[in-house]
N, C-alpha and C positions, 0 to 999 in steps of 0.2 A: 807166873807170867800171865798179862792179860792178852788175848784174843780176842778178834773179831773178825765174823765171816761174813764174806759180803753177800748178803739177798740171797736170790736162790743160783748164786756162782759156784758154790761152794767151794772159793777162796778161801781159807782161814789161818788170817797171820796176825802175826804180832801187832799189838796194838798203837806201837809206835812205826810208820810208815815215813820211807825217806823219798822228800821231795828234790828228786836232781836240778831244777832250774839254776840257783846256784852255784853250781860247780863247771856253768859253763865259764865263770869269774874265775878258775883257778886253772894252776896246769894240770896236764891229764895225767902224772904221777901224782898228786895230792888225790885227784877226782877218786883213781885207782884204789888207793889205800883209804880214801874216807866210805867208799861203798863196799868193801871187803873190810874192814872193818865193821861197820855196823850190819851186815852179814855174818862176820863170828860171835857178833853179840847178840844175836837174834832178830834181827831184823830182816824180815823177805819179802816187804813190798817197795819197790821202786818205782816210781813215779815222773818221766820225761816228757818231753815234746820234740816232735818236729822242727817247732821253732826255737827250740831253746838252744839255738847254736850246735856248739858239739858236743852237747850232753850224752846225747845217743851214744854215741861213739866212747864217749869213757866208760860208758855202763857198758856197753859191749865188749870194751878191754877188759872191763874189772870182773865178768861174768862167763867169760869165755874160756870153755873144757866145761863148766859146771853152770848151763844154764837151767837146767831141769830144777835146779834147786834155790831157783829163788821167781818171784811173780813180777812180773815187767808191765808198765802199763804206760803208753805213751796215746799222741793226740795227732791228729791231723787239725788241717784249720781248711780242708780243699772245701773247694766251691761247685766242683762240678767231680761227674764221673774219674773222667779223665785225671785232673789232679788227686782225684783221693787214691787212682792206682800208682801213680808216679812218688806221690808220697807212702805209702805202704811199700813198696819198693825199695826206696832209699831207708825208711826207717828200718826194715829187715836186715838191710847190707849194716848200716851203724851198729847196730844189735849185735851184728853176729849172732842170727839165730832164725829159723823159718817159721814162727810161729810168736804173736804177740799174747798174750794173757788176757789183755784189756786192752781194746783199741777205742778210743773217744773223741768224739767230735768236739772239736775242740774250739769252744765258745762264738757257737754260733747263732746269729741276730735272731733264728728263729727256728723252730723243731723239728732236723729232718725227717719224711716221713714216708712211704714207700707213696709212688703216684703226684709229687709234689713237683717234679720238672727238672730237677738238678741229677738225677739221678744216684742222689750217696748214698740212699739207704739201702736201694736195688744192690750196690756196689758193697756195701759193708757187708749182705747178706751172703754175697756170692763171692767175698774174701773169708767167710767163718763156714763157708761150704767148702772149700779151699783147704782146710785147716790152718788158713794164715793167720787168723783171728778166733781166739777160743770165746772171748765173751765182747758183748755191747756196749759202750757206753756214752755218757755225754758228759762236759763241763759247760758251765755257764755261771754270770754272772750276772742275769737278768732272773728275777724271782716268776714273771710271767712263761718266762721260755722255760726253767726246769719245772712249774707245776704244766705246763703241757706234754712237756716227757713224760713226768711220772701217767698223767693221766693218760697217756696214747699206748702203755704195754708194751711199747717199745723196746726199753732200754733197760738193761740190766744192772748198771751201777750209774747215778749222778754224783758230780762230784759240784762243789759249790761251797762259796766261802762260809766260813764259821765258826766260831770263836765265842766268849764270854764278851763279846761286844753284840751278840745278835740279836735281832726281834723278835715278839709273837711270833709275824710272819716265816721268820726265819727256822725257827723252835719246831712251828706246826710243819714245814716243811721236810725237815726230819722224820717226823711222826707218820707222815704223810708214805714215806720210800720207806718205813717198817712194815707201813700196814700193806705197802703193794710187792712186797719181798725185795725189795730194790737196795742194792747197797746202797751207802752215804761214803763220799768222799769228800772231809775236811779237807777244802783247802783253807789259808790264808789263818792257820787257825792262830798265827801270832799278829795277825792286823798288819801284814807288809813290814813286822819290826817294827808297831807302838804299843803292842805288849811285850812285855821286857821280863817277864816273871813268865819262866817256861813252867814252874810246878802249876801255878796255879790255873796257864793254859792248858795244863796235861787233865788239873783234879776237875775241870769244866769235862772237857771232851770222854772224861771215864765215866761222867755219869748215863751218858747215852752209845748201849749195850751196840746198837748197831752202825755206830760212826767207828770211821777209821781216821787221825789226822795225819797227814803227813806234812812234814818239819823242813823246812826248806833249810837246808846244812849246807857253808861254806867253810868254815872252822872246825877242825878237830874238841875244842872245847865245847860247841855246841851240841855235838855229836854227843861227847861226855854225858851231855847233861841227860840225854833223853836214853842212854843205854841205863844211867843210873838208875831210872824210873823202871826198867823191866824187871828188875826184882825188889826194888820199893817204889813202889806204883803210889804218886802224891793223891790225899784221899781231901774231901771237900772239909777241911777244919773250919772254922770260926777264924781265924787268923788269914786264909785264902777267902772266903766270902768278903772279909775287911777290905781285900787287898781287891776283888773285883768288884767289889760295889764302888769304892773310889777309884778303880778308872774306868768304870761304867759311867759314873757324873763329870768326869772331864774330857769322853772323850765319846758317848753316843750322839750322833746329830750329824751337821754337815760336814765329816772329815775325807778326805780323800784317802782311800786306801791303797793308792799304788799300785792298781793294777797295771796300768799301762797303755789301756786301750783307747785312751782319746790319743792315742802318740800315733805318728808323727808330726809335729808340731812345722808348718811352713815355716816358720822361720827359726827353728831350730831350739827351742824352750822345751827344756827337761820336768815336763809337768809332771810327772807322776812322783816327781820328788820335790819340786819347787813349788806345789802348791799344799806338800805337807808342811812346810820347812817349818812353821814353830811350832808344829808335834815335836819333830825332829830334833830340833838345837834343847828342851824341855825333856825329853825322855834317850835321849842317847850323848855319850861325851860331847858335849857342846863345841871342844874346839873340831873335832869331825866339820865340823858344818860353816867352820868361820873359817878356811884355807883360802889363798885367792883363787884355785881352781872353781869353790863352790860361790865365792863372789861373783865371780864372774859368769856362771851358771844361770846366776840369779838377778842379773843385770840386764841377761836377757829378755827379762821380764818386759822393759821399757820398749821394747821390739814389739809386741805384741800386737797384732792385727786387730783385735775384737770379731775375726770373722766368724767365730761360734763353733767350728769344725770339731772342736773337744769336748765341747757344751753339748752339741748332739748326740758325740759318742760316749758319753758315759752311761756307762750300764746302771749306775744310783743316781742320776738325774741332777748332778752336781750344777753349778754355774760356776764353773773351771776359771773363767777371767775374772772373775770377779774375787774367787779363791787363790787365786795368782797376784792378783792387786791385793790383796789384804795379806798373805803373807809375806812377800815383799814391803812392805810397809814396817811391819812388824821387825823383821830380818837387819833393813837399815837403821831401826833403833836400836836393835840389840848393836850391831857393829858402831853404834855412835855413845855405845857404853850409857843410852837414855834408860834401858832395859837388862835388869840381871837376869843370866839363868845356872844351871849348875856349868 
């Protein structure tokens, strides 16, 4: 079984990590059994948010009488003091439990820092004096904001997308949180679901001893996939370089990864998925994507204000409407049968 310990937390768990975001999609008997499951299969790091609906709350189901025995790490998104206690609060009661593992700042425009005006860092210090927080950490999706983490000493674990779709920049960034004892937390390590090959996203992520990824699971089959790896752990063959060098050439460049953060959308356009949509209809069952629900999703497109609001917010510097117009385009050929896909 592979391991990885985060930085100097001395965290050390299994090297496949379950991300709860998704199971706020499901009921909380599935949530229940998919986290207690990958629990008796070896799996003790979970991964939630504040914002992730009632993720909290099912991991608190699923972990309650036995939380000593697995590593819980959720995120705030507050903006000030005040909010970071009211959220640390709530996420303890969801928990069920007085004490978070990893608490993280959860993707914020810029680096909290003790003295900066908001007062969260003052407040995260004097919750791990508390014992309500055992370790630090931060998520971001701005490559500017977590190189100023690592370089402030701050923070004990970054967590940040990463995948066999990543850059230099992204690569050295890694490199960067070894050399300052900082853990790495893989997110997104499947590209938002347009990596569709879990081994070969597993045999990426084992080459680097101090990343951890965690698998954002809503299917019991998915789950499958990645307990299969804890006692044959997919290794980097010639057969997986084939398979990431070509979707390294179809899919590095201007794609949207779905995070979600140029959302809310004024007039109501589901861009975090409407501006992948021919990733999407190309690398997953196609008719998924052809129902009238997602027609009509994508109609909304014609709504479109151009007032920029998501173009500002993206954390990769996208031009979202424009990525909205071009997929929509695309989307209505395929539905005019102009355009095959599988």
């Amino acid at each position: 079984m592979q391991t990885v310990t985060l930085g100097k937390t001395g965290i050390t768990v299994n090297k496949n990590g379950f991300g709860a975001l998704p199971i706020q999609r499901i009921s909380a008997e599935d949530a229940v059994h998919l986290a207690r499951k990958a629990y008796d299969a070896g799996i003790n790091f979970f991964d939630t948010a504040r914002s992730y609906t009632d993720s909290e709350e099912k991991l608190g189901e699923a972990f309650e009488g036995m939380r000593e025995k697995v590593y819980i790490a959720t995120k705030t998104a507050a903006t000030n003091a005040k909010e970071f206690w009211e959220h640390l609060g709530i996420s303890l009661r969801n928990l069920k439990t007085d004490y978070i593992d990893l608490y993280q700042f959860h993707n914020p425009s810029f680096c909290p820092k003790p003295g900066d005006g908001t007062g969260l860092y003052e407040a995260m210090l004097e919750a791990k004096a508390q014992g309500k927080v055992r370790h630090i950490g931060i998520t971001n999706h701005r490559l500017s904001v977590a190189e100023e983490a690592i370089e402030s000493g701050l923070y004990e674990t970054l967590q940040f997308p990463f995948c066999y779709l990543a850059s230099d920049k992204d690569i050295a960034l890694v490199e960067k949180c070894e050399k300052a004892g900082m853990g790495f937390i893989a997110m997104k390590a499947l590209s938002g679901g347009l990596i569709t090959n879990s081994a070969a996203a597993y045999a990426f992520e084992a080459q680097y001893e101090n990343v951890l990824p965690i698998w954002g699971v809503q299917r019991e089959k998915e789950l499958d996939e990645f307990i299969s790896y804890i006692d044959n752990p997919p290794t980097m063959t010639e057969e997986i370089k084939n398979i990431i060098e070509a979707d390294r050439a179809e899919l590095i460049g201007e794609f949207c990864r779905g995070c979600g953060y140029c959302m809310p959308c004024p007039v109501g356009i589901e861009i975090n998925n409407c501006a992948r949509m021919s990733l999407l209809l190309r690398r997953s069952p196609s008719e998924l994507q052809l129902t009238p629900e997602v027609q009509a999703k994508m109609k909304k497109i014609e709504e479109c204000l151009h007032c920029n609001k998501c173009k500002s917010q993206c954390p990769y510097g996208l031009d979202t409407p424009a990525l909205l117009a071009k997929n929509y385009e695309d989307y209505k050929r395929v539905l005019a049968g102009e355009v095959s896909v599988k």
